[in-house]
N, C-alpha and C positions, 0 to 999 in steps of 0.2 A: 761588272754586272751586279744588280741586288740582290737581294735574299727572296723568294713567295715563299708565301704561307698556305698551307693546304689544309684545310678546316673544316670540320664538319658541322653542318648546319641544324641539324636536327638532333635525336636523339642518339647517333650513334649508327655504325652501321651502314653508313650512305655509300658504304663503295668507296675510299679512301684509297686503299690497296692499288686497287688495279689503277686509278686515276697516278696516284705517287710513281706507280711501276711507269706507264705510258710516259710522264712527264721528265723522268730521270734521266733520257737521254740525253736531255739540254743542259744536263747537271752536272758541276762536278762532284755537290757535298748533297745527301740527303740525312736531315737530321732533325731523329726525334724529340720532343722536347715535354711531355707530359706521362701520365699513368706507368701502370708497368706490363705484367700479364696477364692482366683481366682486360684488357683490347686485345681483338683478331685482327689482320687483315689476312686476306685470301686474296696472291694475284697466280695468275694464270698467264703464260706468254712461252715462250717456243721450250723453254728448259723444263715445261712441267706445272703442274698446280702445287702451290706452296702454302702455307698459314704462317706467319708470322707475327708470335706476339711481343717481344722487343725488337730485334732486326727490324731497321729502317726498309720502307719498301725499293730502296733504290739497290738492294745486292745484286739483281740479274745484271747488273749493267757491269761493264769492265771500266775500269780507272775511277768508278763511284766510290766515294771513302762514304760509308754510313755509319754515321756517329748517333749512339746513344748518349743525350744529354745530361745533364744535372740533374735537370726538373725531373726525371724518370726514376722511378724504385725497380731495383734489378733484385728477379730470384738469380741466383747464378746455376741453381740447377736446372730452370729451363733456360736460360741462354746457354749453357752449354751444350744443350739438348738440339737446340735451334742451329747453331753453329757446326753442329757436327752433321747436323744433315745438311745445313749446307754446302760442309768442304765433298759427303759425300755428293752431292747433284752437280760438283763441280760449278757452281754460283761463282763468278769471278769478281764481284766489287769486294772493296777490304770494306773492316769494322774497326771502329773506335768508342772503348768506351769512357766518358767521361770520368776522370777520379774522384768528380765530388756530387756521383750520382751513389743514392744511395741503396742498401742492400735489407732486403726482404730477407728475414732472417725464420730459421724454423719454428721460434713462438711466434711469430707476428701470426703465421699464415693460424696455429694452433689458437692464437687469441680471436683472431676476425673470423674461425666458425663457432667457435664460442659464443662469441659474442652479439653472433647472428640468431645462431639456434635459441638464446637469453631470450630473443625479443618478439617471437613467437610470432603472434598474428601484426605482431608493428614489426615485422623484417624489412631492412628497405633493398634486399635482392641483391644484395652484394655476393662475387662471386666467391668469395671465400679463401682467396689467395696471400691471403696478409697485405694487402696494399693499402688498406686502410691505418692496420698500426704500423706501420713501415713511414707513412708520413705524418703519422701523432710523432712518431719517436723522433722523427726529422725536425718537426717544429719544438717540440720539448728536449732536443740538445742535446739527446741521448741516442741517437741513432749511430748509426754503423758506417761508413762511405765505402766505397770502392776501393779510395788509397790505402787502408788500413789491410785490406786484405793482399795487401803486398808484404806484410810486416807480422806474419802470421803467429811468430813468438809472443809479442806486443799484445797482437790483438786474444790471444790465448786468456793474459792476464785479466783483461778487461773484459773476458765473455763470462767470466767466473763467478764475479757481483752478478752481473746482468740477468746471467739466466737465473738465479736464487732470488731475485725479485719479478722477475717474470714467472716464474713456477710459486710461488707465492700465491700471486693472482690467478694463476691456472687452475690452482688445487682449491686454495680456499675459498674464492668467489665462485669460479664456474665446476668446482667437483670435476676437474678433467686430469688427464695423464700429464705430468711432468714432461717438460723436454732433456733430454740425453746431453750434459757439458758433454763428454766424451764424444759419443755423435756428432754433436755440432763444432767441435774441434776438429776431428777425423775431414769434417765436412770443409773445412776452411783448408786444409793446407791441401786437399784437391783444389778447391777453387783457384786456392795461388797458383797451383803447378797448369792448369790450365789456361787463366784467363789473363795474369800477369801479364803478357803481350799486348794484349789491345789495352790495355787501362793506360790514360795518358792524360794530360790538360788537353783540352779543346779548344780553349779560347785563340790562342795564336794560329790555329789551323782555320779558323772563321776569317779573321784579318788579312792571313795569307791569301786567302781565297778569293776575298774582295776585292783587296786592292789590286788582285792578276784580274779582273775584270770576269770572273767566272762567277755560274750561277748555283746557288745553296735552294735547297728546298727545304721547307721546315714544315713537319711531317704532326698532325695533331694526332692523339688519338680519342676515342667516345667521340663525344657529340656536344656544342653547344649549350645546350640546352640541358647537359650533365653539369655544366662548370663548377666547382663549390662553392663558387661566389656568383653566378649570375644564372645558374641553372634553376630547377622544381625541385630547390632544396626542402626535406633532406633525403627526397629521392636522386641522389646526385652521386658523382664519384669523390674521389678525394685528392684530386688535381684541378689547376685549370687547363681546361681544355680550350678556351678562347685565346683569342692574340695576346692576351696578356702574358699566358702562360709559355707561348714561342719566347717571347723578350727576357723574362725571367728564367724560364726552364732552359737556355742556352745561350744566355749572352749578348745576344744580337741587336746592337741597337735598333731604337725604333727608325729612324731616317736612313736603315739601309732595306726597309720591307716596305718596299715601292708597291708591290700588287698583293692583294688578300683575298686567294683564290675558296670560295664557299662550294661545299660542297651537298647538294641535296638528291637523296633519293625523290623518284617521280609519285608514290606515295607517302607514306610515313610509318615508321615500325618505331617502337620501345620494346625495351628485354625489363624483366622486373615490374616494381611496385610503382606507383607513379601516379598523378594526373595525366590523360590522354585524351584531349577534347573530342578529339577526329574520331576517335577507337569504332571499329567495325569489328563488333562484336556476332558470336556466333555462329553458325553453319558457314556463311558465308565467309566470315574473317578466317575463318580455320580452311575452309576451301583456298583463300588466297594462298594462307600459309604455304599450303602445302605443296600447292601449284609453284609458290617463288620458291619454293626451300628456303623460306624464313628461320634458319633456325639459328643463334649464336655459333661463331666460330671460336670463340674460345670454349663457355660452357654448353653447347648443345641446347639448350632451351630454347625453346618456341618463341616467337616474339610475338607481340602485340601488332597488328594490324590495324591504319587509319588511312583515311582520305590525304592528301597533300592538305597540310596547315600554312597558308601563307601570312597570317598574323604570328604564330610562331617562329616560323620564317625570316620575316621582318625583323621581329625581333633580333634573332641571332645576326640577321647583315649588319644594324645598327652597330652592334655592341664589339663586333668586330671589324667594321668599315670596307665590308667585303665591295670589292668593284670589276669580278670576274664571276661567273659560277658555270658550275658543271650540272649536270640531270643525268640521275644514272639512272637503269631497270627501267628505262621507259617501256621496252619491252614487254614487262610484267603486264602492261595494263592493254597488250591486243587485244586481247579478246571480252575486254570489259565492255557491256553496251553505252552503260553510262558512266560520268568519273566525275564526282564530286570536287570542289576547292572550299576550305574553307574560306570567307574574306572578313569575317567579326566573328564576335562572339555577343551571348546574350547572357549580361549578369544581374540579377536580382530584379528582372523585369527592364533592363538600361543595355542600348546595345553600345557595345564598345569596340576600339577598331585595338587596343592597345595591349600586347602580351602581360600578362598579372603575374609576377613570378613567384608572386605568395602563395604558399600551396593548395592555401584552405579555400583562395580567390578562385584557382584556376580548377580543381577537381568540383566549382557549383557552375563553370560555363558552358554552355550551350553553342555547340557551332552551328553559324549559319554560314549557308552552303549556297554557291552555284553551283549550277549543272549545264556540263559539257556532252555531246555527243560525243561516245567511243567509236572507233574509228575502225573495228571488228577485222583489222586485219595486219601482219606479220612487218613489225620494223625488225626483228632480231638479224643482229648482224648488218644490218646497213650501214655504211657508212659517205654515204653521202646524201645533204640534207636536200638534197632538190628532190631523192626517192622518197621523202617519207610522206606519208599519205597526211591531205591536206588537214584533215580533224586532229592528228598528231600537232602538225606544224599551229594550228589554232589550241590548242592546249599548251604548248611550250611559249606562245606567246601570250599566253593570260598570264603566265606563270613570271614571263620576263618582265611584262608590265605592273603588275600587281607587285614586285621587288625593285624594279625600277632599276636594273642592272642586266646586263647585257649576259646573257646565257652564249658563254665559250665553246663550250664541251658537249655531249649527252652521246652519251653509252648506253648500247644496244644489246647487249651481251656481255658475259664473265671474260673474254678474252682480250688482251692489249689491243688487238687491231680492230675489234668492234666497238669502234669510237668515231663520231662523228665530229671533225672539226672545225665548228664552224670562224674562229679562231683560234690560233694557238694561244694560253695564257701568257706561255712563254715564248717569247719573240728567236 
């Protein structure tokens, strides 16, 4: 069997979770392959509501190995944190984590609020987790891996320079507190004593899998439209989040990821600084907020509120050759009377059909809109599409035409079985 990819189409946020959880059944490997713990996902299903920001969403299932990738920066204090609540909720899938993913270390996370707090009114809303210099350090050759914290002597030696040049830059650039050698020592040889089990190679566990004709899901996290290379850069994360980053961030050849499942929320939120064409500003947007409980599952923060963008949209299917998609929180929009789509935008007096990922481009466009009749009345929890009222089913299908890809999935609600399928992505 192939590998799917489960991808978020927008900014992040689209329900990921609960789609990864619902599809794991048909799985044997769910595995992450980008960011670290600045993504939530939140699934909900018979063991409980969970949050998980490195664990793969496929641990409720039993015989599921969820492997955290390469392409992933691991704190090890919250994966230990995560793993311990999951052996308490008695979650039965095992974990794996990659040896050559790398480790978010205690100046990374003290330099990215640093370096946040530096930039005052140009902050671009980073959560503050160190995941930003966790993959400067990765790319400049100096970072830390997973293997190393097997070898906790070893790596003692080599923490010793590192934090004297990192507290360096802490004190004398940003005027901040030094990081503790001794602390972050003390810190490492728990980490060995805990995590030392699941650190392993991956790669042979992907082939093995293949070639028994089982199926791998490969778990994004953010959104499209974050990626560092094709997102609203430099409002963006500091992974990729597109198809590029499954192939890279875990190995996986490209001619075994047969289907590229997209995933979009039925409006559109952003967290942070950004271009946001759609943005439904004021009384109203903070109404929506509050009514979806908008708010980041990792940092709690409010998001930003917008109309469904399907030139943004477009975009993001392009650039990952999505040829399934799912609609989640259709829900959200019952009791809306009217539901905007964006289908262009209007730039410099010139209407355009085409996403601008330059940023200076896309925070001067202007979205133009049609408008749909809301349909003022309860899908939540439905699951089957022949109930849903006909103004719904004419919204899901502007939406499927306007993308030109066949709408699989659309979830009705936060739970695994409030899901509508109107095919399975996975067969």
């Amino acid at each position: 069997m192939p590998a799917y990819a489960v991808i978020g189409g927008q900014w992040g946020d689209e329900g990921k979770g609960k789609i990864i959880d619902y599809l794991a059944r048909k799985a044997s490997v769910v595995a992450r392959y980008s960011g670290g713990n600045n993504a939530g996902h939140t699934v909900i299903n018979d063991q409980g509501k969970f949050a998980f920001h490195l664990v793969p969403c496929g641990i409720a299932w039993e015989n599921v190995m969820n492997v955290i990738g390469n392409g992933v920066v691991v704190d090890p204090n919250i994966l230990i944190d995560e793993i311990t609540k999951i052996k308490k909720a008695n979650l039965p899938g095992k974990i794996l984590i990659s040896n050559k993913s790398h480790v978010v270390m205690p100046y990374h996370i003290e330099l990215d609020q640093l370096e946040e707090r530096s930039r005052g009114n140009t902050s671009i809303g980073t959560t503050g987790r160190g995941i930003g210099p966790a993959y400067v350090d990765k790319v400049a050759r100096s970072g830390i891996r997973m293997d190393e914290l097997l070898y906790p002597l070893k790596l003692q030696e080599k923490l010793s320079e590192i934090i004297e040049v990192k507290n360096n830059i802490i004190q004398k650039i940003y005027n901040g507190n030094p990081v503790s050698l001794e602390n972050t020592v003390n810190s490492i040889f728990r980490w060995n004593n805990f995590l030392s089990p699941y650190i392993d190679e991956i790669n042979h566990l992907f082939e093995k899998t293949l070639n028994q004709d089982k199926n791998i899901i490969l778990e994004g996290a953010q959104g499209s439209l974050l990626d560092i290379d094709h997102g609203t850069y430099p409002y963006v994360t500091s992974s990729n989040s597109t198809i590029g980053g499954a192939i890279t961030g875990l190995g996986i050849p490209p001619k075994k990821i047969t289907r590229n499942i997209g995933i979009y929320k039925a409006y559109c939120t952003r967290v942070g600084s950004g271009a946001f064409p759609t943005e439904i500003k004021g009384k109203i947007g903070e109404k929506i907020r509050q009514q979806a409980g908008e708010f980041g599952t990792t940092t709690g923060r409010g998001r930003r509120i917008g109309w469904f963008d399907s030139v943004a949209a477009k975009f993001s299917s392009n650039i990952n050759g999505f040829n399934s998609i799912v609609i989640t929180r259709l829900d959200t929009l019952d009791s809306w009377k009217e539901i905007k789509i964006c289908t262009k935008y209007e730039l410099d007096g010139k209407i355009i059909e085409n996403f601008p990922v330059d940023h200076e481009k896309l925070s001067q466009c202007k979205p133009i809109y049609e408008t749909l009749e809301g349909w003022n009345s309860s899908t939540f929890g439905i699951s089957e599409y022949s109930k849903l009222p006909l103004k719904a089913k004419k919204y899901l299908s502007f939406i499927e035409k306007k993308l030109n890809i066949p709408i699989n999935l659309i979830s009705t609600g936060p739970k695994r079985e409030e899901i509508i399928a109107i095919k399975d992505p996975i067969p």
